[in-house]
Every structure is written in C-alpha cells, then in structure tokens.
N, C-alpha and C positions, 0 to 999 in steps of 0.2 A: 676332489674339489672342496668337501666339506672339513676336510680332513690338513687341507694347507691354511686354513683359517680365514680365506676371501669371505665366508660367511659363517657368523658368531651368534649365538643366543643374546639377544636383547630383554634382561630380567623386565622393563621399566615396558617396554609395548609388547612383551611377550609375545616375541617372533623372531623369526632368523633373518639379520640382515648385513648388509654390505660390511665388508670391513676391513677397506685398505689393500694390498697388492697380496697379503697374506703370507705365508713362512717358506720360503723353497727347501730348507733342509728339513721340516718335516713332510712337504710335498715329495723330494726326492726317498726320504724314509719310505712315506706311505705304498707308494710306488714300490719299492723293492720288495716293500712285504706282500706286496698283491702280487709279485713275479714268483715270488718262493713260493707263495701259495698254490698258486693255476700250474709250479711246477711240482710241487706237492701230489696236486688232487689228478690232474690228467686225465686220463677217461675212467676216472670211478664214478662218476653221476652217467654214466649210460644215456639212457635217450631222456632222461630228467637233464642231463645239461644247460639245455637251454635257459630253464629255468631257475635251475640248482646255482649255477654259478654266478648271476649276479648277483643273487639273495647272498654268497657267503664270499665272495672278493669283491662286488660291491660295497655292497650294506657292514659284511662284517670285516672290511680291512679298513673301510671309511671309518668305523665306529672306532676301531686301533687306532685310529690317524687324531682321531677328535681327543681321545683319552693321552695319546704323548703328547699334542698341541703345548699345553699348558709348562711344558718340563721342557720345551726345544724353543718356545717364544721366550721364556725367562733369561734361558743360555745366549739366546741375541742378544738380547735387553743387556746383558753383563758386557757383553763385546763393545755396544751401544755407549753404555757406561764409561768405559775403558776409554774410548776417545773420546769422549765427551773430556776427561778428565785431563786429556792432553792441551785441551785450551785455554787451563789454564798459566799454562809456562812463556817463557820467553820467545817472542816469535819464531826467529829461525826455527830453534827446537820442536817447539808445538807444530809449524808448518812441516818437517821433517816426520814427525813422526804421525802426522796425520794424511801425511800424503804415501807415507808407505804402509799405513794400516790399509788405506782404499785400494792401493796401487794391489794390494795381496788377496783382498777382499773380492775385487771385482771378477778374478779367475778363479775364487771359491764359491760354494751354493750360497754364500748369502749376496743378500741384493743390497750393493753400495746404494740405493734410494731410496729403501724403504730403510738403512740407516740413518743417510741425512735427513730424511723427512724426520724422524724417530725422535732424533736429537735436537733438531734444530739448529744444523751448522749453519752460521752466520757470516758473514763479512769476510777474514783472513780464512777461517778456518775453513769454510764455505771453499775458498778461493783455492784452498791446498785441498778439498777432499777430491775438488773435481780436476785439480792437476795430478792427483796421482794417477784416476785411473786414465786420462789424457796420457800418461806417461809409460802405465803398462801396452795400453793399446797402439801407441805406438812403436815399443822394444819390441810387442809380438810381431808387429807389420813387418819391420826389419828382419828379425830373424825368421820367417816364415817367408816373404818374398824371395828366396831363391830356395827354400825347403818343400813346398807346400803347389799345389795350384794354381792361378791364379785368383779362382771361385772363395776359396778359406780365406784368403787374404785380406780379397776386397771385403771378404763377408765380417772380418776381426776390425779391420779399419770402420765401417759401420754401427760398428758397434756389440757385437758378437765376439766379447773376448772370452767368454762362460766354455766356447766351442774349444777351450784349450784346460778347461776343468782333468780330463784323464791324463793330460801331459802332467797335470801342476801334483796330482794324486801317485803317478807312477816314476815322474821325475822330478822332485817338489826341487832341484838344480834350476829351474827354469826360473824362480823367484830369485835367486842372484842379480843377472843384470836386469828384470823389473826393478827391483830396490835399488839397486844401484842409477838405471834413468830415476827414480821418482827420489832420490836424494837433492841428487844436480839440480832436477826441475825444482825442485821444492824452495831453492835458496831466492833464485827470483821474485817467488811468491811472499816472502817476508821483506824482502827487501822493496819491491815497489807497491804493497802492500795490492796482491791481486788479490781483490773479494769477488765475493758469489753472496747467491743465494739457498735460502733448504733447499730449494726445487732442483738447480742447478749444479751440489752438489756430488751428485752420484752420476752424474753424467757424463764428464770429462769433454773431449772435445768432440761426441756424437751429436749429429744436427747442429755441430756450432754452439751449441748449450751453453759452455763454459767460456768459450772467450766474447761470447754475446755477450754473459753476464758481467763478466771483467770488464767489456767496454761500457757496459751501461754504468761503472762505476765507477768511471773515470779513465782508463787505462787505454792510453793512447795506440794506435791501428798496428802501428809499425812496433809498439812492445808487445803488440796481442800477438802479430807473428810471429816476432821473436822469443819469447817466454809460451807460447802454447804449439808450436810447433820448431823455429830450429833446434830452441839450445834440446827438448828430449828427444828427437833425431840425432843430434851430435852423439848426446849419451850413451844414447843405443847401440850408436857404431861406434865409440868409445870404449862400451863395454865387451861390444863383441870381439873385439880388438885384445881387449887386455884378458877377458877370462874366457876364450873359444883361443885366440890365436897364439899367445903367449903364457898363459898358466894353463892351457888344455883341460880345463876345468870339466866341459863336458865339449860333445859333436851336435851341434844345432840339426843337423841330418838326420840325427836320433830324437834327441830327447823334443823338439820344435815341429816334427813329421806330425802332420796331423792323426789324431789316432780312431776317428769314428769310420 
C-alpha cells in the first residue's frame, strides 16, 4: 500500500498523507517481489512465522517498494510527457496519436487517469484520450464476445479492460486492431472537434464518462452515438475482417481467450 505511493511523506506537516490513486507498475512490482520473497522463505521461520513474516514481506518488501517509488513515478512522468507533447501538433495527428497512446495504455499497468489527471488533457486532446480507450474497450468486446464468456465480456465492456494485461504481455498482436479501431475513431475526434475534460480523460466510454463530457461540450446526441460507439464498432469488425480473416495475422481463439 505504502509502497504504490497512495501515501507519501509530507516534509511541510511532517506526516504521511493522501496522495492521489498512486503508481500501479510499482504496486504490481512490489507485489511480485513479496511472491518471490514468501516463495523464497517458505517454512524457514518455523513456528515464528506468524510473526516473522509480516515483519520481512511486509515491513521489508514495502520498504523496497517506497525505495523504487521514486525511479518508476519518474518513468510515468516521461510517458506523461511524451503525450503531453503530442498536443502540440496538428489536430488530426495529435488526436491520432493521443488516442493510440491511451488506446495502448489502458491494457497496460499504467492508469490512463492518473495520466490525464497528471497532465491535464484538455478540450481535443481530453476528447481523443478518452476516445482511445472507448475504442480499445470496445475492439476487446468484439473480439472476446464469441472467445470469452459472457462474464469477461460484460466485465471488459464495464470497464475492465486491465483483465486483458497477460493477453497484451504474451500476445502484444492484440494491440494491432486496438490501434487500428483507435486510428478510425481518432479522425472524428479532430474533425468535429470532440473535447473532454482531465477528469474525463482516462475514462472512455465507462459510465458514459466520455460521451457525457463531449455532450456537455457541445456535441450533438446523434454524433455522440455515432463517433463514440458506431464508427469504433465498425473498426473493430473492420479490423477483425482484414487482419484475423484475410492477412491471418493472428486466431482471436488464441491470442483474445481470456487468460486468468
């Protein structure tokens, strides 16, 4: 817990307090160092166990966790950077490439909201961060809807696209037709100029978040369906079309099979 950065040293009231949604890739770090560890130690504390082990995968993998914090927030911060720097280009372009940084982001450990928030995407760019990941989360529905469950599906539609993090690690082919939906969606976004807000950002279309915010900025009902859900629907099965049924690129059976 102390070790993802939700709670930080406060030099100014000398005390540890709140701070922000905190780091997932060094929470998922810290975490594997405490698995190595407990698979490490196993029954060498004997009937001290009890005791023994929170004191040293506790205390001492949290303490690990707090000592990398500083070297794995920085490496966000530069990602952070990186799109920040896409805004400022020419729309289409910047809305392209900031919708396919998120659209990438959202099925890796970092958190697409504690990027927007970070950064502060505004207005267009606001508008494209939360259409990308709108546009991963639904290529995943797609190809998962006849691979998958029905439980992972609805659960990815929801908002749970993180639950396809081993597919993106063991078949990183699965970021193909994402980038490919979050291209297509991306052009609308520059063209009828969909904004957002920071908040709204890293959301996409989970609780409506994002095409709320598009409507709250002017963007009429019938282009919020149209631009936040047919045209990256189309894509999806566009893409699935041209790199699963004609370039055989990969078997959505495979690399799309949920893997927890």
């Amino acid at each position: 817990f102390v070790g993802s950065g939700v709670v930080k040293f406060n030099p100014a009231m000398k005390a540890y307090v709140g701070a922000g949604t905190g780091d997932l890739i060094n929470t998922m770090i810290t975490a594997s160092i405490a698995v190595l560890v407990l698979m490490w130690v196993k029954d060498k504390f004997g009937s001290t166990a009890v005791v023994a082990m929170p004191i040293l995968v506790g205390c001492g993998v949290a303490y690990i966790g707090v000592l990398l914090l500083p070297f794995i927030a920085a490496f966000t911060a530069a990602i952070g950077d990186v799109i920040n720097s896409f805004t400022t280009l020419q729309p289409i372009f910047m809305a392209i490439l900031i919708c396919c940084s998120f659209a990438t982001i959202i099925i890796s450990p970092i958190s697409t909201v504690a990027i927007g928030l970070a950064i502060q995407l505004n207005g267009v760019s606001a508008g494209a961060a939360a259409m990308g990941v709108a546009a991963t989360a639904l290529a995943l529905v797609v190809y998962s809807w006849t691979v998958n469950k029905s439980g992972v599906t609805l659960a990815i539609a929801l908002g749970a696209m993180k639950l396809m993090m081993p597919n993106l690690f063991k078949y990183p082919i699965i970021l193909v037709p994402c980038l490919f939906t979050a291209i297509i969606s991306a052009i609308p976004v520059a063209l009828l100029s969909i904004s957002g807000t920071p908040q709204s950002s890293g959301f996409g279309i989970v609780g409506l978040v994002g095409p709320l915010a598009s409507m709250e900025a002017g963007l009429a009902i019938p282009l919020v369906v149209l631009c936040w859900i047919v045209i990256p629907v189309a894509a999806a099965l566009l893409s699935k079309l041209l790199f699963e049924k004609m370039l055989k690129l990969f078997d959505s059976n495979v690399v799309f099979k949920f893997q927890g």
